[in-house]
DRENLO-421965 format. One record per residue (C-alpha): y, x, z. Coordinates in steps of 0.02 Angstrom, whole numbers, padded with zeros to 5 digits, always signed. Example, Ala and Ser with C-alpha at 12.3 -4.5 7.8 and 13.67 -1.06 7.14 Angstrom:
<sites>
-00225+00615+00390;-00053+00684+00357;
</sites>
This chain:
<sites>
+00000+00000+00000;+00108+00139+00073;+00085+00231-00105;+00106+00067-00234;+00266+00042-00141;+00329+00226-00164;+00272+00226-00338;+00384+00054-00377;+00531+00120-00287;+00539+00279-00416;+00509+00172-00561;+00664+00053-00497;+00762+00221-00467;+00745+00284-00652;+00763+00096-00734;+00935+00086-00641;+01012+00264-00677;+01139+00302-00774;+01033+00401-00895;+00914+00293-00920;+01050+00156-01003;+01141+00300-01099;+00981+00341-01171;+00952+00152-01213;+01124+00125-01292;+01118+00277-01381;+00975+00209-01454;+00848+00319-01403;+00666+00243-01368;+00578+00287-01197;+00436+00413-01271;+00265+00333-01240;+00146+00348-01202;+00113+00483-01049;+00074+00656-01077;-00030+00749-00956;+00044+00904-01057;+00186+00978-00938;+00379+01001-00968;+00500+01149-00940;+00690+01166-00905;+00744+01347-00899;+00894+01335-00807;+01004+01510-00847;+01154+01537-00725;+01245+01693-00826;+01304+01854-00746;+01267+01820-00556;+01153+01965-00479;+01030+01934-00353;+01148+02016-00206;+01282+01885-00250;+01157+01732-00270;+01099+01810-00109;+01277+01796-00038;+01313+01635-00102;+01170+01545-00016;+01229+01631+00159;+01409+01573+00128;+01329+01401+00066;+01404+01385-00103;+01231+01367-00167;+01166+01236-00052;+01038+01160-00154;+00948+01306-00218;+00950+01382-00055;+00844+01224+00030;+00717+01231-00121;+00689+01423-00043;+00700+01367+00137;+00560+01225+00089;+00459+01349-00015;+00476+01240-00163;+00526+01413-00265;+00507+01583-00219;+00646+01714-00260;+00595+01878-00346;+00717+01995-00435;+00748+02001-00600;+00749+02137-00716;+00874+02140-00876;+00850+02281-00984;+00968+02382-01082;+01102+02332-01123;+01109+02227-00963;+01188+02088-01070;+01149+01902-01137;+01121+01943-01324;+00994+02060-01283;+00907+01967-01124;+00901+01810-01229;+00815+01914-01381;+00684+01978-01274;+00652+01813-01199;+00651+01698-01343;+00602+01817-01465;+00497+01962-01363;+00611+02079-01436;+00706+02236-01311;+00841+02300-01349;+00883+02188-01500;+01080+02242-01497;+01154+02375-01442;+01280+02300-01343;+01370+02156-01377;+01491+02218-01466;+01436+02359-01625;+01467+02375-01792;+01318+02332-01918;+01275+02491-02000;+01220+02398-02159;+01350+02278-02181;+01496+02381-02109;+01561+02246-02004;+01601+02235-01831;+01500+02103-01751;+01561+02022-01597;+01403+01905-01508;+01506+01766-01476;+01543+01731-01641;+01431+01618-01749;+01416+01729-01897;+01357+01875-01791;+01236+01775-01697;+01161+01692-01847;+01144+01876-01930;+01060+01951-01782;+00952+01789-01735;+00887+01823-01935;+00819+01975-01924;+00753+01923-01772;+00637+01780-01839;+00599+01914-01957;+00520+02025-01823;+00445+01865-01700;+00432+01716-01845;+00383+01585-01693;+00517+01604-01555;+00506+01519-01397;+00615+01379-01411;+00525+01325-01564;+00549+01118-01557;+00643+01131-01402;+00826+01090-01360;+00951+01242-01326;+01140+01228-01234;+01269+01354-01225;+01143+01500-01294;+01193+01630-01394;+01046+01565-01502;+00970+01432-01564;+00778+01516-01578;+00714+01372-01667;+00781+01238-01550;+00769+01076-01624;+00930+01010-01563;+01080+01131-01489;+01227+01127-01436;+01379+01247-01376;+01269+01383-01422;+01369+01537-01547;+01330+01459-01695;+01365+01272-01625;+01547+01351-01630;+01565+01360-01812;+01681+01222-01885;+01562+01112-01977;+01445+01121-01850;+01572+01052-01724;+01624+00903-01845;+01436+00861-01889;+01401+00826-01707;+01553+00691-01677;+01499+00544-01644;+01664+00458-01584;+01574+00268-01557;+01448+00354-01445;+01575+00440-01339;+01670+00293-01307;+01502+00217-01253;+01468+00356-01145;+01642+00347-01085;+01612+00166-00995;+01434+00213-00958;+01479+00367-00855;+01657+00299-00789;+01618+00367-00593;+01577+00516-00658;+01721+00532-00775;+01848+00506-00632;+01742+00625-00538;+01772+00754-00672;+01945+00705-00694;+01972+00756-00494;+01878+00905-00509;+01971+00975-00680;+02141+00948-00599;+02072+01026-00435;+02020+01160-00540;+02167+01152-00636;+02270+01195-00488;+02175+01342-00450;+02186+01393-00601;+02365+01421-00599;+02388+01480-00434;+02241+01628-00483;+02347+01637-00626;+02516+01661-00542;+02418+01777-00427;+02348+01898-00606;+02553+01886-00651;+02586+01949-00475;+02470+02124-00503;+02564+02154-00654;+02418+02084-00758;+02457+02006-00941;+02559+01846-00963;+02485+01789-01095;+02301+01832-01069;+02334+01724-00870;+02412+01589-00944;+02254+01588-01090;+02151+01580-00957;+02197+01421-00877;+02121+01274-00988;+01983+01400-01046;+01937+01392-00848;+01948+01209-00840;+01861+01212-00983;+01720+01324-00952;+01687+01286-00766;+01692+01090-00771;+01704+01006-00967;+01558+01098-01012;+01466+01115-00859;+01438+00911-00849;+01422+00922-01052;+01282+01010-01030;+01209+00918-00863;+01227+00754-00957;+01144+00830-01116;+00985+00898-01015;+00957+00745-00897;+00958+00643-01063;+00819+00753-01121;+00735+00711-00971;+00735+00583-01032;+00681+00577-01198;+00525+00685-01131;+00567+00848-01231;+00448+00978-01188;+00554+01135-01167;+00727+01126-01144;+00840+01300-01110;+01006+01287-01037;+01146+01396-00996;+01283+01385-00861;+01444+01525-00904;+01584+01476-00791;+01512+01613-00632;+01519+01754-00762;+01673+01709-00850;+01749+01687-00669;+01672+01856-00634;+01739+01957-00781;+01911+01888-00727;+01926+01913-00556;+01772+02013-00494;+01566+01963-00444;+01615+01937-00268;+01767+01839-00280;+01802+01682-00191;+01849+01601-00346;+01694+01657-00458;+01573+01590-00291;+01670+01415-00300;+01614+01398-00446;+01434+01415-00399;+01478+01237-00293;+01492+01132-00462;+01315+01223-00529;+01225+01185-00393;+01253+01006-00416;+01210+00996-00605;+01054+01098-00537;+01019+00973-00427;+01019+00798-00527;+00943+00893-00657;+00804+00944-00543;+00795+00753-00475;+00792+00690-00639;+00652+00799-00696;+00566+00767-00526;+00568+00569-00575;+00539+00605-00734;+00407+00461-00828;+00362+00544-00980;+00291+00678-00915;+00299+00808-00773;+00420+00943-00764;+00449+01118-00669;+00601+01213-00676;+00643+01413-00697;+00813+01467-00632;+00846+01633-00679;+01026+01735-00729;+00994+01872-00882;+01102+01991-00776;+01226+02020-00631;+01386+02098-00632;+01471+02268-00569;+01627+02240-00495;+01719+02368-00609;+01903+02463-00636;+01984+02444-00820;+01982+02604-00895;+02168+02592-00915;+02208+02566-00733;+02114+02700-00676;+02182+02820-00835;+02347+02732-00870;+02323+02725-01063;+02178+02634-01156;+02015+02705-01203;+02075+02718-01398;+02203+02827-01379;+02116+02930-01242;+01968+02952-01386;+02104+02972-01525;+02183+03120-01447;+01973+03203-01420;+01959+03187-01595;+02122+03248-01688;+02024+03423-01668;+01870+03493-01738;+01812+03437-01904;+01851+03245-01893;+02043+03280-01836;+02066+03212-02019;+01991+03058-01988;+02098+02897-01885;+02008+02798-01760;+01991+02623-01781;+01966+02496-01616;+01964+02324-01576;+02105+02286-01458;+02163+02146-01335;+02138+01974-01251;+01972+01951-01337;+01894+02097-01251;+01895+02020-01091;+01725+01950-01078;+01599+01897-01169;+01625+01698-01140;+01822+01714-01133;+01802+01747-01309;+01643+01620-01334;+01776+01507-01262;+01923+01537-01372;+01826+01489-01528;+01752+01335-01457;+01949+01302-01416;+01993+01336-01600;+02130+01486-01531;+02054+01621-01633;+02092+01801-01630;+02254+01849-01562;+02240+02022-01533;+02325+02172-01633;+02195+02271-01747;+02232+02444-01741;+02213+02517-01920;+02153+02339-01999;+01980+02305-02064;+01867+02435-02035;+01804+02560-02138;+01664+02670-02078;+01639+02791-02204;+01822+02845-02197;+01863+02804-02007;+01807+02840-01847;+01735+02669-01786;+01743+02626-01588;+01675+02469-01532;+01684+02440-01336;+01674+02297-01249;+01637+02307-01073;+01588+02445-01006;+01471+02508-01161;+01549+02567-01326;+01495+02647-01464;+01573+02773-01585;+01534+02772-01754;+01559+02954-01852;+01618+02941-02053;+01498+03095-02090;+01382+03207-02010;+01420+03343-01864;+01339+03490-01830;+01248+03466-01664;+01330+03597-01566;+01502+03502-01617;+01436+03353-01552;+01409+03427-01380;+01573+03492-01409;+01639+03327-01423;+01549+03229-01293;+01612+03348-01160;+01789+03316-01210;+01749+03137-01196;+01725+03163-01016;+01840+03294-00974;+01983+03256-01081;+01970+03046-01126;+01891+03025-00943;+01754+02920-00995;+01597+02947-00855;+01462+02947-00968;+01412+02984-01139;+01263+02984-01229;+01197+03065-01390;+01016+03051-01466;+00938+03222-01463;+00791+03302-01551;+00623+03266-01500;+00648+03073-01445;+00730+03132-01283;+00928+03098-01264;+01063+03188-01211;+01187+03136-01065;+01346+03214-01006;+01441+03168-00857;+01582+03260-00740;+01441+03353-00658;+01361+03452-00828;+01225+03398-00931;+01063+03325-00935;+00910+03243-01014;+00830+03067-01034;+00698+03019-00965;+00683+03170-00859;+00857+03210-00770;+00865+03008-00727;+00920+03018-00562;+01054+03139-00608;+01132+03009-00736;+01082+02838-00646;+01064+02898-00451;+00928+02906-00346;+00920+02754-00278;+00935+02652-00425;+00826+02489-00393;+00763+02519-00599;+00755+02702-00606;+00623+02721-00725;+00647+02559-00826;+00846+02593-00840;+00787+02802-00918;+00647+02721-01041;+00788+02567-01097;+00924+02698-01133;+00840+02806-01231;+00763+02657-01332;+00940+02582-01334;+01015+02748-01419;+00866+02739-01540;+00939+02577-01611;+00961+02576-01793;+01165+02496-01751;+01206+02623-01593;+01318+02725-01609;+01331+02937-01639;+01404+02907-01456;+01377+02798-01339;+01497+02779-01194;+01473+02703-01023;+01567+02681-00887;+01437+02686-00763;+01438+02852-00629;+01336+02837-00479;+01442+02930-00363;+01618+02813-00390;+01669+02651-00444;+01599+02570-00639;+01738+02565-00766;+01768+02422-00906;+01835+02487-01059;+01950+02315-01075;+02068+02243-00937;+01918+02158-00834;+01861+02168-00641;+01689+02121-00661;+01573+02183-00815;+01409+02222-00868;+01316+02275-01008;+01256+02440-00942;+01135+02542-00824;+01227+02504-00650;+01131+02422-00485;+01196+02259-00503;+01224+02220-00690;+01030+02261-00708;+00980+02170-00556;+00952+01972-00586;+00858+01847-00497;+00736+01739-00533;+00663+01581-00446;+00495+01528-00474;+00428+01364-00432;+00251+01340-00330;+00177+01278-00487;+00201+01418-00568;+00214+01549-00434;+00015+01582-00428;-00016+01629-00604;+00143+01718-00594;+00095+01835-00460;-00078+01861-00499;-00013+01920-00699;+00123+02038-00628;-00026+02093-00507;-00138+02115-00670;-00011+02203-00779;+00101+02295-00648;+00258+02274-00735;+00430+02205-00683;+00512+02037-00714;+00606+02046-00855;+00607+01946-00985;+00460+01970-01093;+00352+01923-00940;+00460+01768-00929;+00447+01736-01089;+00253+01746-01037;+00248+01642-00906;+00348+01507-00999;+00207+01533-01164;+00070+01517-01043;+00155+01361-00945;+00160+01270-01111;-00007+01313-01175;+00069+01406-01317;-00010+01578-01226;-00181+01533-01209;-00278+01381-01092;-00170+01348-00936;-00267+01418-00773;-00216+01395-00593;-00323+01562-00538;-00305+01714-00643;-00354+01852-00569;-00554+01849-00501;-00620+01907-00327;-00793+01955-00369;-00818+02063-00200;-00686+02011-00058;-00647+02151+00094;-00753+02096+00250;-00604+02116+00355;-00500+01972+00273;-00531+01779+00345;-00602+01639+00245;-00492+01515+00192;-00565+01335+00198;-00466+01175+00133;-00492+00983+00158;-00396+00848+00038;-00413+00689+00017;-00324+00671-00158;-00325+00479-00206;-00429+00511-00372;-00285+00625-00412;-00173+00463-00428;+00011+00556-00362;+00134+00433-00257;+00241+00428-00428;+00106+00337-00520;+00031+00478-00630;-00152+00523-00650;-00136+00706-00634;-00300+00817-00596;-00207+00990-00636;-00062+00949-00534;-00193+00930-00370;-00266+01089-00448;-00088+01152-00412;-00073+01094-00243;-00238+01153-00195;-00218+01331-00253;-00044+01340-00181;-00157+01404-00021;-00280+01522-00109;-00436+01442-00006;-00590+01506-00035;-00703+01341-00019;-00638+01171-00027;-00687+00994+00048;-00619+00857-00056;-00604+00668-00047;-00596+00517-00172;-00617+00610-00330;-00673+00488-00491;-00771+00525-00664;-00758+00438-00805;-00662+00294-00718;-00582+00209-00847;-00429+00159-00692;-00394+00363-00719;-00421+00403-00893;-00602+00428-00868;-00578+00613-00824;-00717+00687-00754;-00589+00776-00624;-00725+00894-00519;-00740+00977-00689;-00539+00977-00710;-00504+01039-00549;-00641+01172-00552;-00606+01231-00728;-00439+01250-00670;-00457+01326-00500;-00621+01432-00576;-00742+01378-00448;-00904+01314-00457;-00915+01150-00373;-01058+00995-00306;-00999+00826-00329;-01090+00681-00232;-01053+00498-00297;-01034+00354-00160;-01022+00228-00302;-01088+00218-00470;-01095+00123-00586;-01144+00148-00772;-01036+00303-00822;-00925+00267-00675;-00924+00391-00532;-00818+00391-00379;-00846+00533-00222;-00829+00675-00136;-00836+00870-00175;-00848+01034-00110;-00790+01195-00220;-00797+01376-00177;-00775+01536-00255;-00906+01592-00150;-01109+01577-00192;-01174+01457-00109;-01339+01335-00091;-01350+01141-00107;-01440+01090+00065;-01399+00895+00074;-01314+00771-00017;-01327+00602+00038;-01251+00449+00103;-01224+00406+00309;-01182+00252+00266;-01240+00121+00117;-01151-00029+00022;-01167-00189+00093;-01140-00308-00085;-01093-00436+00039;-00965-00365+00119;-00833-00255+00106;-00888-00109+00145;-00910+00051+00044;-01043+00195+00057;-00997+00360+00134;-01092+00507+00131;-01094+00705+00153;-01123+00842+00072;-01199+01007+00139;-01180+01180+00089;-01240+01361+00137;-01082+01467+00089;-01129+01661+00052;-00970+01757+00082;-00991+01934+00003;-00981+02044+00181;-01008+01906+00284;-01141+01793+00373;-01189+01650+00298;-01104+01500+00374;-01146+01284+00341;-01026+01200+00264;-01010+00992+00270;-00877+00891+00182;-00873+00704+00229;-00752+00559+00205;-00768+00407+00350;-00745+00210+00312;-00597+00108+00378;-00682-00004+00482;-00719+00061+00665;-00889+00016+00696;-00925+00107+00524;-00862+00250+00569;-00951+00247+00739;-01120+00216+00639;-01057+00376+00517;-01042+00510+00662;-01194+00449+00759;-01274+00493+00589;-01185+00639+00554;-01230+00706+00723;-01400+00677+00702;-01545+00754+00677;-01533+00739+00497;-01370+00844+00481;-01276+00928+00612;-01420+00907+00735;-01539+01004+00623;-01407+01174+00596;-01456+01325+00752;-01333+01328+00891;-01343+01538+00831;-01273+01470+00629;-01102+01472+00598;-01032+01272+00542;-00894+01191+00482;-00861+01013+00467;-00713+00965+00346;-00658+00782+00294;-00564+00620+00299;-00617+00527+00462;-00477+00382+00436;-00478+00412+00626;-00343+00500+00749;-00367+00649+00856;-00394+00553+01017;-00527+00414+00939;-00706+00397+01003;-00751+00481+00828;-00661+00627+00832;-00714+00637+01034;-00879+00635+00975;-00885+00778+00849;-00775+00877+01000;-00921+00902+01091;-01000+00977+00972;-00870+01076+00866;-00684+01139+00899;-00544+01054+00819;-00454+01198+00730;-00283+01124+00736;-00310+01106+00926;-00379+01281+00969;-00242+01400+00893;-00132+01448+01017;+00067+01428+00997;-00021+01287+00852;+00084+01123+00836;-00049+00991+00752;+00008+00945+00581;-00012+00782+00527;-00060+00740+00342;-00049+00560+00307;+00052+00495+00234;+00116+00633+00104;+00300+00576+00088;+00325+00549+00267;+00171+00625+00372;+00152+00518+00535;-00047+00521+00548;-00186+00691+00567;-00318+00610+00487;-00391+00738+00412;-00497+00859+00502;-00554+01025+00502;-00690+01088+00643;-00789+01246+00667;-00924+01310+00776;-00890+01446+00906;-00931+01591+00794;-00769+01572+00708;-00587+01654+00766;-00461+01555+00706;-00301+01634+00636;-00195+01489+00550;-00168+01345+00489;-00073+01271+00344;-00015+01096+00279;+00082+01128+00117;+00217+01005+00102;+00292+01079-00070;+00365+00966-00191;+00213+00977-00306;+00090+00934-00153;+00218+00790-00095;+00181+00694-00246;+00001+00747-00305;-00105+00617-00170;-00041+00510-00031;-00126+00648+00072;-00055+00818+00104;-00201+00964+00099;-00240+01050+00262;-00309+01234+00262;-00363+01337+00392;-00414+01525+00397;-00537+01580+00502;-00667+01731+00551;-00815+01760+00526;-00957+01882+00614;-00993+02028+00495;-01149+02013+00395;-01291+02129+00498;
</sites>
């Protein structure tokens, strides 16, 4: 009852919301019918670091995400970015499987002889070409795609680089639907209304503050409706276009939130007005999560990840008081280029990435001065630097001792900290203020020695200056031993090899957390993003069958416990309605037991799809398993189960009680197991589920006692007794069994009993695990994660215990 009341509650919450009628007016059928075949929303917050996501939860600015750690609904692992430490080249690897695709985000094409800048749509559809080239079935193939720098064979995208182009933009009005959406969404348009002026105002008065530090005019005053802008119209543009996905049921949808980097590159990583930001984020985080989470279609998990953090950096011309052109122009008017002029990109457009991102999708276009006009690289010396990478681009070769030459005048003379030139031999060359060195080997001299990515950051750079597009030079502002600097007029950057712009995050949900672990276990590699592009592949079934155990035991340590597990799991019917077998799969391996007592399982019942779920959930979990049927009925099967990972021998299955065709009562039975532990002694092993009515049950542990079961096991051999007893701690049936066997959740000391019924709201400990005195008892667990809150009206309960060595 408790459960068909739950179930019509969620289906009432979805009918009435908002998205649910925009998607109806918009004309936009409800996708039908269910799919046991799971969604994804990769959820990309751009440029915050795991230190400032870290930060932000303490200060509570990202309240949501930090209860779905608290509640161990995610777990938080860092996340690794590559070189360059920027979003063309994360999102390449990720969607594509491709490192290193660009050499920064700003470079001129070798083969073309352009300058490409990533925000623009022509550069991203150029580079996103040669990419399908290399990886012709990219990983948003059919999926939807926001604010991306590209589209990898999304379906349907929006605000991505090439969504900025003109005809693009007009193809996608739809001013009917927008007036629709307007009335629909009223609340929420005053909502944003408040927060835009809100933002508005702080805006300006960060904007008064950047005029106060002698900063720009015109780049501040820019800045103001890009912020408003960035941080709120586009924000909810892209909430709104995911939750109606949701609802649609698309399978993969990828989504990025800008307004914390753009914030960043402004006014610094750690700044309070980058981390308010993070406030509005957490909120489109959350209904999208909620919408997924009552999703009908089909079930959803979502991956919240940034491609990078940020260094809080020093402009190269505050620290040097001229910019980085003329500091390189005055390097090279000696030696043999002296007759060759530099060319360089100049101005408001090379602060940041998404400031620039922004300015097209505002239709402001460039503004800045272009020193020497149009490039031309086989006559000029080409510098492209935005952030704190640039590359220099030579009109004609240079003897290699020249080059040296030249890269130490770079340092000493322009002041940049770091320069890099591709040697013989595959290695690379790196000069900084204190001499030079070698790549890979002299890494800690060039990155320091306690950089979290030591290795990773060595083996990226010298692939990075292997890039067909990098240039002769390549200049960072990254020194170990003082503050980064940003070639334009910025406070927060990344792009290259520093602690922070490398260091992301990455939050995993429990579904997914199991596999996860257990394939970084296998292959020993960091996160980054071709293992996330993995784990989403695998997820989907694109990367093989879906498993819920990947990596095998076949011998276990004697000195580690034995995990055991009882679940009742409602013939895997979840409290939202849906007949899901891998999702109790989930739940069950969320606790890594090692043998398994479970209740009301069905196969071939046409009420769930006539799934034979002991096979599901063992194929799964890769366990063998013995299934005992209280009722059957033609094809029909409905029971209990016991699986292990562990050998084991079949001693009794059979019922303690019978039907009664005249009444209302059903069979219940056992079953009974000799578990083999590798290392261990053998121990018995009984999995039983109890009737509702009293006197049943009374009838059911008199039997169970008896000679026939219990009764017949040594006093010297190890038991346990798992199950659903539909009866409370203090009955006559559990009082019973107590005189025979411990209660588990009783005998740990410091132990508060955990009750498991009724999954949403757990009031009653009706399910039971006992042992016999030969077992120590070390803990006990009742996942309550958002996946095992929904599975079965029950919540599993696992307990890890001792055992005596085997003789």
């Amino acid at each position: 009852m408790i459960s068909r009341v739950g179930v019509w509650l969620r289906w009432l919450r979805r009918k009435l919301s908002r998205t649910h009628w925009a998607a109806r007016l918009f004309g936009i059928p409800e996708p039908d019918p269910e799919t046991d075949q799971p969604g994804m929303i990769m959820i990309q917050i751009d440029g915050l670091s795991r230190t400032q996501f870290e930060r932000a939860c303490r200060a509570g600015n990202l309240p949501f995400l930090s209860r779905l750690i608290e509640r161990q609904h995610f777990t938080l692992e860092t996340f690794y970015s590559g070189m360059p430490s920027t979003t063309p080249a994360v999102q390449a690897e990720i969607f594509y499987g491709v490192r290193a695709a660009v050499p920064s985000f700003q470079f001129l094409r070798r083969e073309s002889g352009g300058v490409l800048r990533m925000f623009e749509s022509s550069a991203a559809e150029e580079i996103e070409a040669a990419l399908r080239e290399r990886c012709p079935a990219p990983l948003l193939e059919d999926a939807h795609a926001y604010s991306n720098i590209y589209r990898a064979g999304a379906a349907r995208s929006r605000y991505c680089s090439q969504d900025f182009a003109p005809d693009e933009i007009l193809k996608h009005l739809h001013p009917f639907k927008s007036l629709i959406l307007a009335v629909i969404y009223a609340p929420k348009i005053v909502r944003m209304t408040a927060l835009a002026i809100l933002e508005l105002g702080l805006a300006v008065v960060d904007a008064f503050r950047g005029l106060y530090a002698r900063r720009d005019f015109v780049r501040e005053i820019l800045f103001v409706p890009t912020r408003v802008a960035v941080c709120i119209v586009l924000r909810e543009l892209i909430r709104f276009r995911v939750m109606l996905d949701i609802e649609r049921g698309i399978q993969l949808v990828h989504a990025n939130f800008i307004g914390y980097d753009e914030q960043s590159h402004r006014r610094g990583p750690d700044s309070a007005f980058a981390h308010w930001t993070l406030l509005g984020i957490d909120r489109a985080v959350r209904d999208i999560f909620r919408a997924a989470h009552d999703a009908g279609h089909r079930d959803y998990e979502l991956i919240i990840y940034s491609d990078h953090g940020q260094e809080r950096s020093t402009p190269f011309e505050v620290r040097h008081g001229r910019p980085v052109g003329p500091a390189l122009a005055e390097v090279f008017a000696r030696g043999p280029l002296a007759e060759h002029r530099l060319w360089i990109r100049r101005g408001p457009e090379m602060v940041g990435d998404t400031l620039g991102r922004c300015r097209s999708l505002l239709g402001l276009g460039p503004t800045e001065p272009v020193l020497s006009g149009t490039p031309h690289p086989k006559e000029q010396i080409v510098v492209a630097a935005m952030g704190p990478v640039g590359h220099v681009y030579l009109p004609l070769p240079v003897p290699a001792d020249q080059l040296s030459t030249y890269a130490r005048a770079i340092v000493a003379t322009a002041g940049v900290p770091l320069v890099l030139l591709h040697g013989d031999g595959g290695n690379v060359r790196a000069f900084n203020g204190r001499g030079a060195w070698e790549l890979p080997a002299d890494r800690a001299e060039v990155l320091g020695a306690k950089h979290p990515f030591l290795d990773e950051v060595a083996d990226d750079l010298v692939r990075l200056c292997r890039h067909p597009d990098a240039g002769d030079f390549i200049l960072s502002g990254w020194d170990p031993r003082q503050a980064p600097l940003s070639f334009p007029m910025e406070n927060g950057a990344h792009g290259g090899p520093g602690f922070e712009e490398t260091r992301g995050f990455l939050l995993v949900p429990d579904r997914i957390r199991r596999w996860h672990v257990s394939h970084l276990a296998k292959t020993r590699r960091r996160v980054r993003g071709e293992e996330l592009r993995t784990i989403a592949l695998h997820f989907l079934g694109r990367g093989g069958a879906r498993t819920e155990r990947v990596v095998e035991h076949p011998s276990r340590d004697p000195t580690l416990p034995v995990r055991v597990m009882t679940y009742n799991i409602h013939s895997c019917i979840g409290t939202d309605g849906k007949i899901r077998p891998e999702r109790v799969a989930r739940a069950i391996n969320h606790c890594d037991p090692d043998v398994v007592a479970i209740q009301e399982i069905d196969a071939h019942r046409p009420r769930t799809d006539g799934h034979d779920q002991a096979q599901v959930i063992a194929d799964h979990l890769r366990m063998d398993h013995v299934f005992h049927a209280m009722f059957e009925e033609a094809k029909e099967r409905y029971g209990i189960a016991v699986f292990s990972r562990y050998p084991f021998e079949q001693v009794k299955a059979d019922f303690l009680t019978e039907f009664e065709p005249r009444g209302t009562r059903e069979a219940r039975g056992a079953i009974w197991l000799r578990v083999r532990p590798p290392g261990h002694a053998p121990f018995h092993f009984i999995n039983t589920h109890f009737g509702l009515g009293r006197a049943d049950r009374r009838r059911q542990v008199e039997k169970l006692l008896g000679d026939e079961w219990l009764g017949a096991i040594p006093d010297a051999e190890p038991v346990i007794l798992c199950g659903d007893l539909n009866s409370r701690p203090r009955s006559e049936v559990c009082g019973r069994i107590k005189k025979r066997l411990r209660d588990v959740q009783e005998s740990l000391d410091g132990h508060r009993p955990l009750a498991t019924f009724w999954s949403g709201k757990p009031l009653l400990r009706i399910d039971h695990v006992f042992v016999s005195g030969h077992f120590e008892i070390h803990r006990i667990e009742r996942p309550d994660t958002a996946t095992a809150a929904v599975a079965s009206d029950h919540l599993p309960l696992c307990a890890e215990l001792s055992l005596p060595a085997e003789p």
